[in-house]
Phi, psi and omega in degrees: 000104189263127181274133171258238188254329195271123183312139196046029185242122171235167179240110170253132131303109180249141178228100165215185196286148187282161169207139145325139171106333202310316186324278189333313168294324172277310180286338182256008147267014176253326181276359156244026162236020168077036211241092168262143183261093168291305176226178196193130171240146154233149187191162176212133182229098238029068185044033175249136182249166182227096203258099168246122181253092185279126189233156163190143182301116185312330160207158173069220186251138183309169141296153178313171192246357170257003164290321168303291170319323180285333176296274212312334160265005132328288167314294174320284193279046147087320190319271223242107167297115160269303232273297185283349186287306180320296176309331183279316194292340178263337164299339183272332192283334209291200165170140204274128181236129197235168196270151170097354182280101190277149160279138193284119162103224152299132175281112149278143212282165222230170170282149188294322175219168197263166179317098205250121177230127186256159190239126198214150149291139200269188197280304178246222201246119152127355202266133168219155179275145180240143111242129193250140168237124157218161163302116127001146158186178166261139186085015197280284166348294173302315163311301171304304194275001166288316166323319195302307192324302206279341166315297195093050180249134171254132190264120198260000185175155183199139148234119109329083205237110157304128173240091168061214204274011187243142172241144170210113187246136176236135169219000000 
């Protein structure tokens, strides 16, 4: 956990042996420790996957970067669901709403559009490009790319990027 130049903005690097899930895993231990994810490079090189992550805290000062390690390796080996702890925490925030019916708490604006994933050819044969556009959340990286995981789709490269309250994600 690195500081860059731009202020409250940090940068982790994660390098371990590549896996299926791993993505899904990292972005939900960044997503539980109040950690937004602005960008995300994924890549992998000689079975190594390589995760850089521009972060910055919802409040206060980041976590130690070896509390992150320790999660994260928790997570990997089978130990800590970060990914379903994520998913509870946003079905318990969520709320059913029928029409004439108000949200409870602050209002907020509904998203400008709805949630869009284009489908592109990918670089060889079995290969496809995902771009997803959404409303912004917290654990969003994570969530998503756990479908991949439970897909059984191996993620060979990803950009990621927040736009304001919007992502527009590529795998």
């Amino acid at each position: 956990l690195s500081p860059t130049d731009t202020a409250h903005i940090y940068s982790v690097t994660i390098i371990v042996p590549d896996r299926r899930g791993l993505l899904s895993k990292a972005a939900g231990v960044l997503a539980h420790n109040s950690l937004r994810v602005h960008s995300a490079s994924v890549n992998s090189h000689q079975g190594s996957a390589i995760n850089t992550f521009a972060v910055s805290p919802h409040f206060g000062a980041p976590p130690p970067a070896e509390l992150l390690r320790q999660q994260l390796i928790l997570a990997i080996e089978g130990e800590f669901d970060v990914v379903g702890e994520l998913e509870l925490r946003g079905a318990e925030g969520s709320e059913t709403l029928r029409v004439g019916d108000v949200r409870s708490a602050v209002p907020i604006n509904p998203p400008a559009a709805r949630p869009r994933v284009l489908w592109h050819e990918g670089g060889g044969p079995g290969q496809l490009v995902a771009e997803v556009r959404a409303a912004d959340r917290a654990g969003l990286l994570s969530v998503l790319t756990a479908v991949f995981e439970r897909a059984e789709v191996d993620i060979a490269w990803a950009k990621v990027t927040t736009l304001g309250s919007s992502v527009v994600d590529a795998f």
